[in-house]
MITITOR-47969 format. One record per residue: residue number from 0; residue in three letters; x, y, z of N, C-alpha, C in turn. Coordinates in steps of 0.001 Angstrom, whole numbers, plus 500000, padded with zeros to 6 digits. Example, Ala and Ser with C-alpha at 12.3 -4.5 7.8 and 13.67 -1.06 7.14 Angstrom:
// MITITOR-47969
0 ALA 513190 494310 507800 512300 495500 507800 513200 496700 507800
1 SER 512850 497750 507080 513670 498940 507140 512900 500030 507870
// end
This chain:
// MITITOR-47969
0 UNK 328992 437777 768582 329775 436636 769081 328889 435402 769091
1 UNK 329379 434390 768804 328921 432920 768530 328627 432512 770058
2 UNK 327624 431654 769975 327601 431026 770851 328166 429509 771306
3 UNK 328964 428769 772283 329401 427357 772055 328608 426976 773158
4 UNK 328506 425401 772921 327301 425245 774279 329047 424133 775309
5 UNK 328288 424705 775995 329290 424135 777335 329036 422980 777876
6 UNK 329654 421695 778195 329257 421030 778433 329518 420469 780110
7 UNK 328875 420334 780911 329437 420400 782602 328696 419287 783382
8 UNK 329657 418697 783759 329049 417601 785062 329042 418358 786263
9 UNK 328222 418555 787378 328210 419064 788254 327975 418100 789695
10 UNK 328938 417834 790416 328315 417289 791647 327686 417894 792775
11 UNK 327223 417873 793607 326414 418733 794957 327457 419275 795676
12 UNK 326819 419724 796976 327274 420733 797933 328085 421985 797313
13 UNK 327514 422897 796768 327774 424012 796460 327904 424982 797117
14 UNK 326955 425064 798005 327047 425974 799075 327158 426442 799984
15 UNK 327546 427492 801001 328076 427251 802223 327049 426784 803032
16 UNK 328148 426052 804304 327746 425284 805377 328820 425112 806399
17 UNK 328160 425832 807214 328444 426583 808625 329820 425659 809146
18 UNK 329902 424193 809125 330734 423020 809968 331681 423014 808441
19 UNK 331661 423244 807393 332708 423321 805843 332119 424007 805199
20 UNK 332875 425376 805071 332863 426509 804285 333928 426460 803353
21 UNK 334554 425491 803037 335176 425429 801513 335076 424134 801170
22 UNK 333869 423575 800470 333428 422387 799843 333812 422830 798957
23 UNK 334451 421625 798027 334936 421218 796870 334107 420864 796126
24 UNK 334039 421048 794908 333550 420365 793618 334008 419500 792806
25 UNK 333176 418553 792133 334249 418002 791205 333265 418131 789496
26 UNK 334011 418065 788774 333362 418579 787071 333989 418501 786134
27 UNK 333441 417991 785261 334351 417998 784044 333736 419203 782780
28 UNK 334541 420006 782156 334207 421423 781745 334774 422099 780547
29 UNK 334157 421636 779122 334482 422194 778437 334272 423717 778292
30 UNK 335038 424589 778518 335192 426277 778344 334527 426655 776762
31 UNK 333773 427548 777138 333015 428318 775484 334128 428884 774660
32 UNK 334104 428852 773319 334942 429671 772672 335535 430835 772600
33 UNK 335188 431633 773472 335523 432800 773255 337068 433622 773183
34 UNK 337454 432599 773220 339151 433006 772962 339462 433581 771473
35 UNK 338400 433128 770642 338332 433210 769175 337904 434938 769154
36 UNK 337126 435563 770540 336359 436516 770177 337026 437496 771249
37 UNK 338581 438350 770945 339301 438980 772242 338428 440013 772645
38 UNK 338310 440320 773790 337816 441910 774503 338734 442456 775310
39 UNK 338409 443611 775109 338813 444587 776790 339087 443979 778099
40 UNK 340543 443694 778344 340502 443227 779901 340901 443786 781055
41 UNK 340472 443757 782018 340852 444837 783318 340519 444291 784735
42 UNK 341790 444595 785320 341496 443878 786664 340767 444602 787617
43 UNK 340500 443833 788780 340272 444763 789777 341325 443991 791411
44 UNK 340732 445213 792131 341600 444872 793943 341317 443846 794183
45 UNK 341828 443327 794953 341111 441988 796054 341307 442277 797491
46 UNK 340437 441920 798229 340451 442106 799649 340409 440792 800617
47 UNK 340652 441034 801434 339719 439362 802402 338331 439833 803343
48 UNK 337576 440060 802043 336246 440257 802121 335408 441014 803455
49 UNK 336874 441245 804470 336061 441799 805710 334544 442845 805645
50 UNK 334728 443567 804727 333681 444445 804956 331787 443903 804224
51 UNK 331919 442054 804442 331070 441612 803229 329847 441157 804495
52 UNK 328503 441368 804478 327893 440314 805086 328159 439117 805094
53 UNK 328139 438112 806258 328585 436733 806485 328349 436148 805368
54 UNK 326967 435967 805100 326503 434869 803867 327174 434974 802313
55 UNK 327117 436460 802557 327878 437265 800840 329235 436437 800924
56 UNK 330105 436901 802128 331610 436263 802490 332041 435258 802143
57 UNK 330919 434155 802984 331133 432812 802842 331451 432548 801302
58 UNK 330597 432525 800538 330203 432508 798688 331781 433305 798480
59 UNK 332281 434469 798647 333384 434899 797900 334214 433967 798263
60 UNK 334537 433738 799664 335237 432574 800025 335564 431466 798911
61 UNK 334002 430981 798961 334499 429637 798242 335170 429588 796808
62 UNK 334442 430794 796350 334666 431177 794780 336449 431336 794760
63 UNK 336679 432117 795593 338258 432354 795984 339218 431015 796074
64 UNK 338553 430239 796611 339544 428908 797088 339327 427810 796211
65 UNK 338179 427860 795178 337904 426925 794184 337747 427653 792721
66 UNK 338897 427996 792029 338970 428956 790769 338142 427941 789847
67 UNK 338870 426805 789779 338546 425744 788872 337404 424900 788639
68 UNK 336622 425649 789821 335104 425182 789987 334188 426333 789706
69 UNK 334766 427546 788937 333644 428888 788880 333011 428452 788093
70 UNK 333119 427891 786920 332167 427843 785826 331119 426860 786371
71 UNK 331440 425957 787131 330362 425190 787586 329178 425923 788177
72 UNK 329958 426475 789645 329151 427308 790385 328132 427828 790065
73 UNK 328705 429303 788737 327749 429975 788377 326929 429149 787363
74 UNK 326761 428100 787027 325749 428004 786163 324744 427417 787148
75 UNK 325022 426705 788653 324222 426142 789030 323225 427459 789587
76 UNK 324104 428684 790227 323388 429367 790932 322517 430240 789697
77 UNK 323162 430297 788452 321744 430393 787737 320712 429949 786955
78 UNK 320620 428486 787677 319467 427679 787076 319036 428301 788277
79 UNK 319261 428871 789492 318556 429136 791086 317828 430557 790803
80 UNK 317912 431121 789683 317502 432493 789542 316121 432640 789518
81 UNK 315157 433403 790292 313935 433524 790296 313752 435230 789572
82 UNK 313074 435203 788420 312838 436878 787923 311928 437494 789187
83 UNK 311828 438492 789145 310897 439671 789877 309109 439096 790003
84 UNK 308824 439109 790591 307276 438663 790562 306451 440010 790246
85 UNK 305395 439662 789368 304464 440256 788612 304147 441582 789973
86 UNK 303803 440908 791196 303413 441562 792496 304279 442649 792530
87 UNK 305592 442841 792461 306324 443885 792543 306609 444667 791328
88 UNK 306622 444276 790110 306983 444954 788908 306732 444063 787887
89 UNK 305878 444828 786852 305426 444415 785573 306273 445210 784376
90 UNK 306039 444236 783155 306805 444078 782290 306108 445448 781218
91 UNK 306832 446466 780554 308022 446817 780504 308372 446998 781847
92 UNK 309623 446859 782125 309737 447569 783709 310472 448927 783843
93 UNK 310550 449841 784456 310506 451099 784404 312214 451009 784125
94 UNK 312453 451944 784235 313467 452544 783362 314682 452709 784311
95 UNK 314426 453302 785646 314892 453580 786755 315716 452560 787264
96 UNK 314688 451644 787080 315121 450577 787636 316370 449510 787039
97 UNK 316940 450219 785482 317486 449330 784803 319114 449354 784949
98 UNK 319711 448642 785065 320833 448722 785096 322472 449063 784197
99 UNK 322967 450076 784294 323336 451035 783200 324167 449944 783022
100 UNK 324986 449737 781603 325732 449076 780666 326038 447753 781018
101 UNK 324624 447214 780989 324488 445757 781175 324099 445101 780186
102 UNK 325050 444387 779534 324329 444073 778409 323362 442926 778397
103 UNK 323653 442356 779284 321900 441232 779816 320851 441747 779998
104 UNK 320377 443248 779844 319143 443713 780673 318338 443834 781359
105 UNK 319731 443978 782723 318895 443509 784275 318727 444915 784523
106 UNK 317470 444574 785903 316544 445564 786225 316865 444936 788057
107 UNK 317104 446011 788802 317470 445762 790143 315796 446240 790595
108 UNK 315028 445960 791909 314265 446199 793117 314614 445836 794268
109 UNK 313693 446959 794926 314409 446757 796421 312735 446786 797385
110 UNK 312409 445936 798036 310919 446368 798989 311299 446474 800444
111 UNK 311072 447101 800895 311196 447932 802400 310453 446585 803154
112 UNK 310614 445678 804134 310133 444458 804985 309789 445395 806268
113 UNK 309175 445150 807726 308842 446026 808696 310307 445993 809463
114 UNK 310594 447211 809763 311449 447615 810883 311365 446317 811827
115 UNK 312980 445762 812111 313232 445153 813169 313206 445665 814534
116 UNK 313780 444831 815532 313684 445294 817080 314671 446472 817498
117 UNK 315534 446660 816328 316685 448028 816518 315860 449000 815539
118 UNK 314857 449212 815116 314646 450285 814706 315275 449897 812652
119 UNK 315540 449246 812874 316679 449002 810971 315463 448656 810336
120 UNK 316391 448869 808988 315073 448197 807583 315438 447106 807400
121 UNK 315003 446374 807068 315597 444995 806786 314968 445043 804866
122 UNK 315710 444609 803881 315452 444907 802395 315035 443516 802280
123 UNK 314418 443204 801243 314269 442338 800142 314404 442408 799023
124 UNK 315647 441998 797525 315835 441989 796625 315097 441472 795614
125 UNK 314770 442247 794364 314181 441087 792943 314848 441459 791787
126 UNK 314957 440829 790898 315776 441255 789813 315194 440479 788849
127 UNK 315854 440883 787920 315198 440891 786577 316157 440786 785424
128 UNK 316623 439603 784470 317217 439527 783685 316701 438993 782033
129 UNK 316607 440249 781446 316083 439947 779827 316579 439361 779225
130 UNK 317985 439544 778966 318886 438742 778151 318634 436897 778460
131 UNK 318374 436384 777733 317852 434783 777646 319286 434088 777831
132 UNK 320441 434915 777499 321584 434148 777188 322412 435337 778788
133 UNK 321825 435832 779571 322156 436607 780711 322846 435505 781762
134 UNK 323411 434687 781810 323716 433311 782350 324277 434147 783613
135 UNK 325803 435050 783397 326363 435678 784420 325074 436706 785557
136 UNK 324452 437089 784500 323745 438621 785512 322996 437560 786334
137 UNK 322113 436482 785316 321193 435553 786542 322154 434761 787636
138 UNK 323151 434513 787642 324383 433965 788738 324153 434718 789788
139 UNK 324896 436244 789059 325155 437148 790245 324025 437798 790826
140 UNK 322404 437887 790466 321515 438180 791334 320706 437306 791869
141 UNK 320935 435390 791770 321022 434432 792881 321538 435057 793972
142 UNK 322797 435059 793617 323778 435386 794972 323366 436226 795876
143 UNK 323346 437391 795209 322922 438250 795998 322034 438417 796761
144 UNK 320798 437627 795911 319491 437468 796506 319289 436616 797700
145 UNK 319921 435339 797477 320572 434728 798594 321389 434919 799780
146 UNK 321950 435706 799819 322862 436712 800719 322759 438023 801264
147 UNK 321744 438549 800786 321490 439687 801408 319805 439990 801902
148 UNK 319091 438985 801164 317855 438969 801229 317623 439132 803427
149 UNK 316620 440384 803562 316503 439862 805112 317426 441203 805439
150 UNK 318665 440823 805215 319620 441734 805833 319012 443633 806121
151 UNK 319769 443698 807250 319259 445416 807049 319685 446468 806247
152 UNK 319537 447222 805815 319461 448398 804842 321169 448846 805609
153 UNK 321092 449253 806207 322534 449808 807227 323898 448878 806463
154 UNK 323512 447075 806671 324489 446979 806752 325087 446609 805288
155 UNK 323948 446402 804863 324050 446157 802879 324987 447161 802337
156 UNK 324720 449044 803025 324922 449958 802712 326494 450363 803097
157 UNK 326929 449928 803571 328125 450181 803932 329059 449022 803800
158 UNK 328892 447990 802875 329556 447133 802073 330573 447391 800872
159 UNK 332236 446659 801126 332325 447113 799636 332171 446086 798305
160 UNK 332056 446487 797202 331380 445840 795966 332440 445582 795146
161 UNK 333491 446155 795199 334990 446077 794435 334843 444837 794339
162 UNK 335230 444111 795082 335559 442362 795126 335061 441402 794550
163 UNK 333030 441859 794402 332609 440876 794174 332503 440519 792201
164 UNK 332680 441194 791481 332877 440686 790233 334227 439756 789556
165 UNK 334995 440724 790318 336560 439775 789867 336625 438200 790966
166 UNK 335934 438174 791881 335999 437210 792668 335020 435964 792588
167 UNK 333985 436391 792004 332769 435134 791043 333115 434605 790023
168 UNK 333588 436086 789309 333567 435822 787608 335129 435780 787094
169 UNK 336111 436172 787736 337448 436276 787784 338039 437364 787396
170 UNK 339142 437575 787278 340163 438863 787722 340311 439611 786346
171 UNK 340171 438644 785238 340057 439052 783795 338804 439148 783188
172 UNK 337868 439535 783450 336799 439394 783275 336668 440946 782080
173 UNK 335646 440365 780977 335821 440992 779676 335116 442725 780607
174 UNK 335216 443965 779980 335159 445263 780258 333653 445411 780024
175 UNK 333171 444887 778758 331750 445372 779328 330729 444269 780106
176 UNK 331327 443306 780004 330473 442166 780972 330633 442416 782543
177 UNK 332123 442988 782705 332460 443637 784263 331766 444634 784302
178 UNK 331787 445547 783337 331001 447186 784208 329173 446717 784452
179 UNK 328364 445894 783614 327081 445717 783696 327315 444910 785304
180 UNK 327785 443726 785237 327838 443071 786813 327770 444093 787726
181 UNK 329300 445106 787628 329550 445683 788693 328001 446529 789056
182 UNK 327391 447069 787907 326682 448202 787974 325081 446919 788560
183 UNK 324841 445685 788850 323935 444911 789789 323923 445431 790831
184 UNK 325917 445225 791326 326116 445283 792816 325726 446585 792902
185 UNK 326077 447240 792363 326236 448558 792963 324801 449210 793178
186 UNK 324116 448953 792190 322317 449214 792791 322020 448865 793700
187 UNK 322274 447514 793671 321783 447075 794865 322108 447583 795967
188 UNK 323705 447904 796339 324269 448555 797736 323802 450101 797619
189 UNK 323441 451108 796262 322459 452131 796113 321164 451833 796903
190 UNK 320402 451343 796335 318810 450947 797627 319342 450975 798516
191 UNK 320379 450332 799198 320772 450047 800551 320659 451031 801228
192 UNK 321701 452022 801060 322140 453156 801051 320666 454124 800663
193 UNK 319780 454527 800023 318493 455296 799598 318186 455128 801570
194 UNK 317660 453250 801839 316721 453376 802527 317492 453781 804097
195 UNK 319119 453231 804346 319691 453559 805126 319772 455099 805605
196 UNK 319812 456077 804631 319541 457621 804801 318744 457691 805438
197 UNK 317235 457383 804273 315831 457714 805174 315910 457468 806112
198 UNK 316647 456316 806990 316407 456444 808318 316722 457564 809255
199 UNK 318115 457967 808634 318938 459147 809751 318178 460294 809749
200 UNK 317735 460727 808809 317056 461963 808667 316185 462102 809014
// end
């Protein structure tokens, strides 16, 4: 598939804020070609995000109430993408770590931070996107990174993930660009879940 370059004005306040949690955008947005190039399309559920950490929420929120501003969004939140630091994982990066049918070639981590005052883990996320043209995977592990970073292992782990691809990237979102996204979240709420066990046991 060809590439078209997109062309986007972007104005500020993108992100949530506590006193307006649905800031508007404004942009002007030529859409990439890909209408020329059909795929696999498939929806998914929608929820009202109850089961999301606040910060995650807020972000579906806005994405939800401003359709016509996604393409903006995600390109800003992935100029925000920071790769994995050398400190945690070097290049090749293991295998384990890679994320099944992604065709960007992201690589999820998770580092254990010290036990809070309840006894919880609190995680820290890094990720890793090969694909140069990975625009979506680097979006969606801003976000995440942004939103869950800190949070405890418990509550990451008992999140649901359904929502968040059709709700960034939209409801039609091509079949294998959805299953690689989905398969970010879902590592990620995996670690969650790894370090949330270790605790009970």
């Amino acid at each position: 598939m060809g590439y078209c370059p997109t062309h986007v004005r972007i104005l500020p306040n993108l992100h949530p804020d506590p006193s307006n949690p649905h800031p508007k955008t404004a942009m002007a947005l030529v859409h990439p070609c890909s209408t020329f190039h059909p795929e696999p399309r498939y929806s998914f559920p929608m929820s009202d995000f109850a089961n999301y950490p606040e910060a995650l929420r807020d972000v579906l929120l806005i994405f939800q109430d401003n359709p016509n501003d996604r393409n903006a969004m995600l390109i800003e939140y992935s100029d925000q993408f920071q790769a994995v630091p050398e400190s945690i994982a070097q290049k090749p990066y293991p295998e384990e770590h890679r994320v099944p049918h992604c065709e960007s070639e992201s690589y999820v981590f998770a580092e254990p931070l010290p036990k809070d005052h309840a006894g919880k883990t609190p995680l820290k996320f890094y990720y890793a996107v090969e694909n140069p043209f990975g625009v979506s995977a680097r979006a969606l592990s801003a976000i995440l990174n942004s939103t869950l970073d800190g949070l405890p292992a418990e509550e990451i782990a008992k999140m649901s993930i359904e929502e968040i691809v059709p709700t960034l990237f939209g409801k039609n979102v091509s079949m294998g660009k959805g299953q690689g996204l989905l398969g970010i979240a879902a590592i990620t709420k995996a670690y969650a879940q790894r370090y949330a066990n270790a605790r009970e046991v």
